[in-house]
Structures are given as structure tokens and as C-alpha cells.
C-alpha positions as a Python dict, from the first residue, in 0.01 Angstrom:
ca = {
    (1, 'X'): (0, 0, 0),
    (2, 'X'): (-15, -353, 157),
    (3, 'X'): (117, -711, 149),
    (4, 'X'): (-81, -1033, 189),
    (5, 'X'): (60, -1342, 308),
    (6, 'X'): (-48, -1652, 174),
    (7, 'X'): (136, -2007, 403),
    (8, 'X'): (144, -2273, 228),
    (9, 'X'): (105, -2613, 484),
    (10, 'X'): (345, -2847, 272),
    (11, 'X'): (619, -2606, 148),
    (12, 'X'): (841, -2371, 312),
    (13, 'X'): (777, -2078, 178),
    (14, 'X'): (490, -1834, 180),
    (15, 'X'): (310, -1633, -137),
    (16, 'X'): (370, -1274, -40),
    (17, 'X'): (120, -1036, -246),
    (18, 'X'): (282, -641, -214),
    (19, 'X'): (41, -359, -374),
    (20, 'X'): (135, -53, -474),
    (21, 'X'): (-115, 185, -464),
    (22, 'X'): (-189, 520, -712),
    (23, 'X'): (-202, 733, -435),
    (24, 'X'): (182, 665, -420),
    (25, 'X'): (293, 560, -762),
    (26, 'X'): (175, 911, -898),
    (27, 'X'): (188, 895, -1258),
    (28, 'X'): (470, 627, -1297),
    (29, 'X'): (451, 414, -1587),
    (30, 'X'): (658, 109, -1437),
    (31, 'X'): (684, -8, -1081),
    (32, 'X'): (930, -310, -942),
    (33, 'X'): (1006, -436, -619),
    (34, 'X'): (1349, -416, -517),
    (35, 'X'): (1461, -623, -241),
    (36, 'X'): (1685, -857, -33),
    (37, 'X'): (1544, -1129, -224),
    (38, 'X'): (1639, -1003, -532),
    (39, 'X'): (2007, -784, -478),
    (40, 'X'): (1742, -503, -447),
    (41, 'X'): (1738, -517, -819),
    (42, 'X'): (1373, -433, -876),
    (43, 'X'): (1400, -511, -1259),
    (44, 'X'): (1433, -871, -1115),
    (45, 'X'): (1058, -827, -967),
    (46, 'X'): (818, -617, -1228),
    (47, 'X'): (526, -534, -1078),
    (48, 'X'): (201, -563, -1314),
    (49, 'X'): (33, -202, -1342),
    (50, 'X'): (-410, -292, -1266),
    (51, 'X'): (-648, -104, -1443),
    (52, 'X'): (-725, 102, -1146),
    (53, 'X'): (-331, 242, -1127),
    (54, 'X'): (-172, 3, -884),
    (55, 'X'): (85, -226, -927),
    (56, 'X'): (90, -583, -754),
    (57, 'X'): (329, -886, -747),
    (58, 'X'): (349, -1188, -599),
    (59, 'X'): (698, -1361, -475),
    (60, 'X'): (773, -1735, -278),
    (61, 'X'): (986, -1594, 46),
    (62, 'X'): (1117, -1883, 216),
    (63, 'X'): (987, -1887, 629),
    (64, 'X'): (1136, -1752, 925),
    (65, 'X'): (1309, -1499, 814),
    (66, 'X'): (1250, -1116, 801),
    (67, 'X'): (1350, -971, 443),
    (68, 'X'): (1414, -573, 384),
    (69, 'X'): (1251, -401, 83),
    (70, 'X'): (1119, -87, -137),
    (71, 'X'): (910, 0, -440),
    (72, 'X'): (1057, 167, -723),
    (73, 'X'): (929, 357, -964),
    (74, 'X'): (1048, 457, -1319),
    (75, 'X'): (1353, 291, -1222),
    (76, 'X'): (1449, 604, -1025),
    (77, 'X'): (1191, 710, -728),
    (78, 'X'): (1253, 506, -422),
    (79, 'X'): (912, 426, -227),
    (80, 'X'): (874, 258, 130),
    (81, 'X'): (599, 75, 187),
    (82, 'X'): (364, 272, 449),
    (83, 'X'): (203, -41, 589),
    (84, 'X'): (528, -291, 627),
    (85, 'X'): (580, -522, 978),
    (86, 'X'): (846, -268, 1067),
    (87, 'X'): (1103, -36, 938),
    (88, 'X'): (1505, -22, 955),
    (89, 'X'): (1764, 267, 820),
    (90, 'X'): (1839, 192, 465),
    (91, 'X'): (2162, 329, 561),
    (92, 'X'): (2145, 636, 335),
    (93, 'X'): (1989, 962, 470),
    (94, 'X'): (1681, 947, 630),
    (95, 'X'): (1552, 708, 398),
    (96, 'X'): (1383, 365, 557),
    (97, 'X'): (1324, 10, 406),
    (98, 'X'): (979, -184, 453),
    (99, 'X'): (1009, -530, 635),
    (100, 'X'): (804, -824, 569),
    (101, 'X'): (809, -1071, 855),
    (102, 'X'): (755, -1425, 710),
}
């Protein structure tokens, strides 16, 4: 898993690439990226499945801000991403979500 950042100089906002890897999306045929940017509605966010078994997307996150998020796959397996800026509770078990820091 990973995310790469893209700033753009003359708009607020900054191309955020997350990956999904195989190792982590098993054998799921879907993948979406549910989120605070979205209503953690990860139908919202489709991630495109690659050749090699990842999934990728790219989304415009406005600057200075922090935004919580998760993979999920099959529309029912919940997946934290294992190389986010940091981590907070989800608020549900002992489950965490991913931050990006933008």
C-alpha cells in the first residue's frame, strides 16, 4: 500500500495517488476508497483494478487539512492503509483509519 502526493503550485489542492496492493486485496474483485472526502462512501471513489492485482485512484484533496480514510473491498472487507501519515480510532472496535496529511 502507499499514497503519492502530487502539489500543484497554482491550485489549492493536491493529486493524491492511494495503491492498493494484492498482498492485501486478496482475491477481491472490486476495491473503493471510502473516506472523509467522500461520506466514507467508497462507491463514490472506485478504484481501477492493474493488471498486476492492485487497485489505484487518484483524488484533488484540498490543502491543509488532514482527511481520515480506508480501502474497501467487495463492498464489505474494511482495509487500513499500512503506510498512512498516522492513524486514529475509527471509533468501532479496535479498528483504525489511515490519515493522509495534505
Amino acid at each position: 500500500m502507499s499514497t503519492k502526493k502530487q502539489y500543484l503550485k497554482k491550485k489549492p489542492y493536491c493529486k493524491v495517488t492511494f495503491r492498493l496492493t494484492k498482498e492485501f486485496a486478496g482475491n477481491g474483485k472490486k476495491a473503493g476508497l471510502a473516506g472523509e472526502f467522500n461520506d466514507w462512501q467508497a462507491e463514490k471513489t472506485p478504484m481501477k483494478a492493474l493488471k498486476n492485482g492492485d487497485f489505484t485512484v487518484t483524488v484533488n484533496l484540498a490543502t491543509g487539512r488532514e482527511y481520515q480514510y480506508r480501502f474497501v473491498v467487495d463492498g464489505a472487507r474494511w482495509i487500513t492503509d499500512t503506510q498512512a501519515d498516522k492513524y486514529v480510532h475509527a471509533g468501532i472496535a479496535n479498528a483504525q483509519n489511515g490519515v493522509v496529511i495534505v
